[in-house]
C-alpha positions in Angstrom: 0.7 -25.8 22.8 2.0 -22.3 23.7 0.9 -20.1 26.3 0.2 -17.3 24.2 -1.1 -18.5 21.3 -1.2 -16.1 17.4 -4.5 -16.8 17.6 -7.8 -17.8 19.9 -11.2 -17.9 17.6 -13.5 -15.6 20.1 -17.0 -17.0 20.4 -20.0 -14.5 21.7 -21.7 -17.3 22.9 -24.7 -17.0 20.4 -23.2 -19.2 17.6 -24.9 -22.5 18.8 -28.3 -21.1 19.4 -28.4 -19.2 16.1 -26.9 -22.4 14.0 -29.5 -24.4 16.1 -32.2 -21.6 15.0 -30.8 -22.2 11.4 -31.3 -26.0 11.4 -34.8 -26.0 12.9 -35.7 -23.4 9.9 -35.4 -26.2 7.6 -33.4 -24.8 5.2 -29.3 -24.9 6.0 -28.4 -24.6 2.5 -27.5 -21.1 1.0 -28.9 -17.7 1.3 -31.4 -18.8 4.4 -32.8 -16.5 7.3 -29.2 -15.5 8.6 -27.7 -15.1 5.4 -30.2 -12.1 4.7 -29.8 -11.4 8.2 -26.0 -10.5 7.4 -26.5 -8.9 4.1 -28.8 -6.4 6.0 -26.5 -5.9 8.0 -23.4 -4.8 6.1 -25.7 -3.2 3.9 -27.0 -1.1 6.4 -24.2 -0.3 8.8 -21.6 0.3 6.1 -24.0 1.5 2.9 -22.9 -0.9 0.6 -24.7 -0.9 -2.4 -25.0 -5.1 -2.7 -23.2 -8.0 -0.5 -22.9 -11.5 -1.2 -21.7 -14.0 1.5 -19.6 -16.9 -0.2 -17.4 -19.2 1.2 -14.1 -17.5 1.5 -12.7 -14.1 0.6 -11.0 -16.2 -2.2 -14.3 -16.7 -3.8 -14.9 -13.1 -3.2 -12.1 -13.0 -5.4 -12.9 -15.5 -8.1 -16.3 -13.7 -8.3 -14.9 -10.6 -8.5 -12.9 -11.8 -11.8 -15.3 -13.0 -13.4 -17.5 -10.4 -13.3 -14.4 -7.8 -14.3 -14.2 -10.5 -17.3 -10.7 -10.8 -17.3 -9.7 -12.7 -20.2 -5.8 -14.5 -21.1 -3.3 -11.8 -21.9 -5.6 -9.2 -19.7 -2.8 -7.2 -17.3 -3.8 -6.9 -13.4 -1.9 -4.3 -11.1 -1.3 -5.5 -7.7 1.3 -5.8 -4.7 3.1 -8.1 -4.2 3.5 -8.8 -0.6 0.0 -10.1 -0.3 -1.9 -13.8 0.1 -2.0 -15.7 -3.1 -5.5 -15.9 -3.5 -5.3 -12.2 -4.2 -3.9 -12.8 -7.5 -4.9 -16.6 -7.8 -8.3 -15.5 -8.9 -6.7 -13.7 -12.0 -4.7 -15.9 -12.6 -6.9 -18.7 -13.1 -8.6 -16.4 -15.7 -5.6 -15.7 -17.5 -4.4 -12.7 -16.6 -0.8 -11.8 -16.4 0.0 -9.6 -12.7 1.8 -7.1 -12.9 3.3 -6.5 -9.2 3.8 -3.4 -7.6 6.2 -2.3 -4.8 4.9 -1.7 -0.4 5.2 2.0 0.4 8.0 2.5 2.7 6.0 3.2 5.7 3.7 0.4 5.5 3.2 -2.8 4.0 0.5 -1.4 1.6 0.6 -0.5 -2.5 2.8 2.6 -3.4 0.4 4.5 -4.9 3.0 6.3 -7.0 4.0 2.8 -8.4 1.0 2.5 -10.2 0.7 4.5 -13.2 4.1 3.5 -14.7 3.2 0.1 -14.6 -0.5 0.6 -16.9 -0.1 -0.7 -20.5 -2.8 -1.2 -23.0 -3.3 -4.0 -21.6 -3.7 -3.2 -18.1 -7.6 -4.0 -17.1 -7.7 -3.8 -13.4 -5.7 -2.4 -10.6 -6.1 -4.6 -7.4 -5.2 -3.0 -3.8 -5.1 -5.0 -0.5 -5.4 -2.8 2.6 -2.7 -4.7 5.0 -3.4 -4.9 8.7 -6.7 -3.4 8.0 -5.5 0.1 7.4 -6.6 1.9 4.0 -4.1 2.4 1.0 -4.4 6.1 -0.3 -7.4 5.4 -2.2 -7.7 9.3 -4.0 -4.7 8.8 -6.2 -5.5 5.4 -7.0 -9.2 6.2 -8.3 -7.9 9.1 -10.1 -5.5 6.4 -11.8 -8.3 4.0 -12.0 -10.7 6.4 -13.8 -8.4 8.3 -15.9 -7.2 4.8 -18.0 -10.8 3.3 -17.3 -9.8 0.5 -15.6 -11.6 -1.9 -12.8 -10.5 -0.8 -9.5 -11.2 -3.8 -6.8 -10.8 -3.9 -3.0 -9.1 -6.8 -1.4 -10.3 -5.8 1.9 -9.7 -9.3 3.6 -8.5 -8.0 7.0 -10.2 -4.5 6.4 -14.0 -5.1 8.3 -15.0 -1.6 9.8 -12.0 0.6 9.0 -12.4 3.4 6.6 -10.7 5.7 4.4 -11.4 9.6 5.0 -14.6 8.3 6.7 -15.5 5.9 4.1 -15.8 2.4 4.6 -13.2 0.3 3.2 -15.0 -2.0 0.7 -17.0 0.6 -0.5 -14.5 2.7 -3.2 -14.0 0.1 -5.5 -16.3 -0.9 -8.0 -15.9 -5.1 -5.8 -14.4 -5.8 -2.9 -14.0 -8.9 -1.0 -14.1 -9.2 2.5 -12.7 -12.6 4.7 -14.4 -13.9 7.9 -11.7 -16.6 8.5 -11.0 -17.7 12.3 -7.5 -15.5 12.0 -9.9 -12.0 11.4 -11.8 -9.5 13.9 -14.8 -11.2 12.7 -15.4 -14.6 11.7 -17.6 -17.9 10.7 -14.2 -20.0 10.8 -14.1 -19.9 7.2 -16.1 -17.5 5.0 -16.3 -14.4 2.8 -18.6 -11.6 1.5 -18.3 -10.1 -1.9 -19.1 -6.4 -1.8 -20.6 -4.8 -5.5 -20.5 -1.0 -5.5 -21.4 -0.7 -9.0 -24.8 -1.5 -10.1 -24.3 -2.3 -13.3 -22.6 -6.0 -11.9 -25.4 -6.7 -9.3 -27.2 -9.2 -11.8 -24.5 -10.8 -13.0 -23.3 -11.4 -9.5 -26.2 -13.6 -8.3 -26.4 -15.3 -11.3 -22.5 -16.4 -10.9 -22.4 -16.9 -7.3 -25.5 -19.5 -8.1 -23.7 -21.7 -10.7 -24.6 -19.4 -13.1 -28.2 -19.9 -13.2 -30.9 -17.4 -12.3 -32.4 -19.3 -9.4 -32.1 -15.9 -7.0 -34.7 -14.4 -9.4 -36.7 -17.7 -9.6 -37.1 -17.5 -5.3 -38.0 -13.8 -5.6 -40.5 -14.5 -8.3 -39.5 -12.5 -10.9 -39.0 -15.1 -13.4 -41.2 -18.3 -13.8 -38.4 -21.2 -14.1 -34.7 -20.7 -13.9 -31.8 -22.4 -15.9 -28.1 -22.1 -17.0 -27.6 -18.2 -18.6 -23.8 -17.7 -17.8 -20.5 -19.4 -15.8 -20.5 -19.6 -12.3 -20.0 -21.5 -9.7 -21.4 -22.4 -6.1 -20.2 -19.6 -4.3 -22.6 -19.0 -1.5 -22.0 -20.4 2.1 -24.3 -22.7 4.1 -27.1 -20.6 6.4 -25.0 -22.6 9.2 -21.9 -20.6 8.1 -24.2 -17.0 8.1 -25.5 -18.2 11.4 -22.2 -18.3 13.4 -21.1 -15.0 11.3 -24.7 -13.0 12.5 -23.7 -13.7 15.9 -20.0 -12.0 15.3 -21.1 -9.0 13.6 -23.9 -8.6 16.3 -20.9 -7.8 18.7 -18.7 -6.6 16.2 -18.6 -2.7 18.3 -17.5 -4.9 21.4 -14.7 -7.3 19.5 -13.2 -3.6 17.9 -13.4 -1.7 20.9 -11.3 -4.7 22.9 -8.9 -5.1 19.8 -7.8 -1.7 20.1 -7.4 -1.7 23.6 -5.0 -4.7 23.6 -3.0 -3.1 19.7 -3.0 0.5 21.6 -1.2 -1.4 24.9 1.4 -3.0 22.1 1.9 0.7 20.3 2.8 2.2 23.9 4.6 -0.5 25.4 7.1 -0.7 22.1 7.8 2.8 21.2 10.9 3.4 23.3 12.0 0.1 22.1 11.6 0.6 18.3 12.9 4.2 18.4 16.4 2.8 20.1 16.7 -0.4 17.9 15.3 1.7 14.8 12.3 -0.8 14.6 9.7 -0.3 12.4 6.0 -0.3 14.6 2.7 0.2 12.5 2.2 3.4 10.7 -1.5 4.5 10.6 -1.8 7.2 7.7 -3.8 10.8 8.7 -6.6 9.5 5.8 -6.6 5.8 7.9 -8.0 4.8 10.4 -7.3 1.4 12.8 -9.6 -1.1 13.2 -7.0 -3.4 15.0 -6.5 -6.5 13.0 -2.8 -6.7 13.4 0.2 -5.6 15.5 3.6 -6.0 13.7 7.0 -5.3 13.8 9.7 -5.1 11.3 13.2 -6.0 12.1 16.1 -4.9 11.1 17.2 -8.0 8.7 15.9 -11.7 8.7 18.5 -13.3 11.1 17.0 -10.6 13.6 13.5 -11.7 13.1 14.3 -15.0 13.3 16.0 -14.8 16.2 13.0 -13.0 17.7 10.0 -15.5 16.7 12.6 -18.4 18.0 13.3 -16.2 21.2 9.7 -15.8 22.2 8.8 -19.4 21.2 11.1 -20.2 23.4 8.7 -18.4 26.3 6.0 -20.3 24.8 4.6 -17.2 23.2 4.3 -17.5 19.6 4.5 -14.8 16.8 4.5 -15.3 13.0 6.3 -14.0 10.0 3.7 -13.1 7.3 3.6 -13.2 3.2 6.8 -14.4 0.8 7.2 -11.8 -1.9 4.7 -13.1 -4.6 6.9 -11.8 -7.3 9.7 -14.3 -6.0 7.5 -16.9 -5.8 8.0 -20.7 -7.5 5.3 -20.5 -9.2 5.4 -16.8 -10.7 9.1 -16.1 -10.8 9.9 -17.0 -14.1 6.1 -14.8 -15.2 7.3 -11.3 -13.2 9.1 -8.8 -15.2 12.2 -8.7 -13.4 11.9 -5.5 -12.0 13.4 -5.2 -7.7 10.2 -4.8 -5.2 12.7 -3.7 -2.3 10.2 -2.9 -0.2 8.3 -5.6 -0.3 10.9 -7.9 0.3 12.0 -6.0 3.1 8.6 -6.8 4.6 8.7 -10.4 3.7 12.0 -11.2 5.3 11.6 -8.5 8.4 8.0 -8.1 9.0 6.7 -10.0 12.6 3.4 -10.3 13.7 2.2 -10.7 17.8 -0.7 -12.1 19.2 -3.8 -10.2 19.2 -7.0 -11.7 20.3 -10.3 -10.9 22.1 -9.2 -12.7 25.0 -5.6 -11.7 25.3 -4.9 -10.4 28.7 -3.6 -7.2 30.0 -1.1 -9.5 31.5 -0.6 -11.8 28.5 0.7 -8.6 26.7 2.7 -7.1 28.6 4.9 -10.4 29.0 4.9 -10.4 25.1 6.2 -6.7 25.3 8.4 -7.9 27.6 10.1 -10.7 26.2 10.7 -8.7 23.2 12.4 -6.2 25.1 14.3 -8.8 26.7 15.8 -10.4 23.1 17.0 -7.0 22.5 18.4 -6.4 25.7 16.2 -2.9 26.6 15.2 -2.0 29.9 
């Protein structure tokens, strides 16, 4: 056990009655009371056209595939430093990725990466917004749109933070959101799938339900329901949405402490990163921060290591992050060959601190702290 844990799961104290409230409703399967509780929600606060709640961001994903149709041989843009289930779900249909390099500033896409990569093949381009801060999303709709290709959000860490005042999630044509313990808001596991385009809503609930129609059978708009496409079972237990409505009930108080605790780490490390050139998160003009992350990036990998051993050696423990997909066992032999610099730079250098709702004042300044004390600044 450390003292300072990565991570501490924050509960409002309303996730027991509501899951209680769930069980006595007699139905604790799918799409129950706080599952359309949840989708109101999002729906209403961020104007998303459609939401789905499914088990993980990863299904999200899967969904998100499907209904893209991505067939073997199909091309997929997308960064490399990133989780595998970004890509997994393409994968699994077929598709070949086709990785693009981090920007130099942040861990996020290089926007000006893109368009040399598109091919005739080339059927989606796939961002992640890292750390919950926005990719430059104009250039890569123009891209998008001008080759006519699927342009989906992986928005995992992204919940209330916007580009130019619109909500991440809502500029692709899907998105998928993640609500595991490790994010601002959570249900321990769990995901949302965000359709912007009308033209996939159908199709959505007809996937996400084993691909039957049963959503139209329970709104009456069909008189029996049966098997019309693929799918799988997608959606979460009410159980799940329960725990998750009480989260996003609070979600303006868990964002407004988040920031305090990332805006303590931004001051507290600025001297220190501009003597050690240290690289401290880099919030774009068009971004804004809805604190999911604090990071540092070192100056090589014996550095970092040095630091996450340093501080768990203070009981305080910080993490590295992703392995360059590109370099990957599995897909090493698949990627084209071309150098990602960038994003390996991030994989091998790229630190993350503790940031929970219940971190301390106290709790992170002696992170601060001990960090200035590996690098020996006063």
């Amino acid at each position: 056990m450390f003292k300072i844990p990565f991570n501490k799961p924050y509960l409002t104290g309303k996730e027991g009655h509501y899951i209680y409230q769930a069980v006595l409703s007699g139905k604790i399967s799918g799409d129950g009371i706080f599952t359309k509780k949840c989708h109101e929600f999002f729906q209403k606060k961020f104007g998303f056209k459609k939401v789905l709640l499914t088990t993980s961001c990863t299904d999200a994903l899967e969904m998100a595939s499907i209904l893209s149709n991505i067939e073997p041989g199909d091309e997929i843009i997308a960064p490399s430093y990133t989780f595998v289930s970004t890509v997994n779900a393409f994968i699994l249909r077929g598709a070949k990725i086709v990785f693009a390099d981090s920007r130099t500033d942040n861990p996020n896409i290089d926007e000006n990466a893109i368009e040399a990569l598109i091919t005739p093949k080339t059927k989606a381009v796939l961002v992640v917004h890292y750390a919950g801060i926005a990719c430059n999303m104009d250039p890569i709709m123009a891209i998008a749109k001008k080759h006519n290709l699927i342009l989906i959000e992986d928005a995992a860490q992204a919940i209330d933070s916007y580009y130019k005042d619109k909500p991440l999630g809502s500029l692709g044509q899907l998105s998928a959101f993640s609500f595991h313990e490790t994010k601002n808001v959570i249900s321990g596991e769990g995901g949302m799938l965000v359709i912007n385009d009308e033209a996939f809503i159908a199709r959505a609930e007809i996937i996400r339900e084993k691909g039957t129609n049963r959503s139209a059978f329970f709104r009456g708009e069909i008189d029996k329901y049966g098997w019309v496409d693929i799918g799988s079972s997608f959606l979460p237990s009410d159980i799940i949405a329960a725990f998750l409505f009480a989260q996003i009930e609070n979600l303006d108080e868990i964002q407004k402490r988040r920031k305090q605790i990332w805006e303590r780490y931004d001051k507290g490390l600025k001297a220190l990163a501009k003597a050690k050139n240290i690289q401290l998160p880099f919030i774009p003009d068009y971004a804004t921060n809805n604190a999911h992350m604090y990071y540092l990036v070192c100056n090589s990998i014996e550095e970092r290591s040095g630091l996450i051993q340093h501080l768990k050696s203070k009981e305080i423990y910080a993490a590295f992050h992703y392995l360059s997909l590109h370099n990957s066992p599995f897909y090493a032999s698949k990627h084209n060959g071309s150098q990602l610099p960038n994003c390996d730079r991030y994989a091998d250098c790229l630190v993350r601190l503790p940031l929970f709702y219940e971190l301390t004042d106290n709790e992170t300044d002696t992170v601060i702290e001990e960090i200035k004390n590996f690098y020996k600044f006063k």
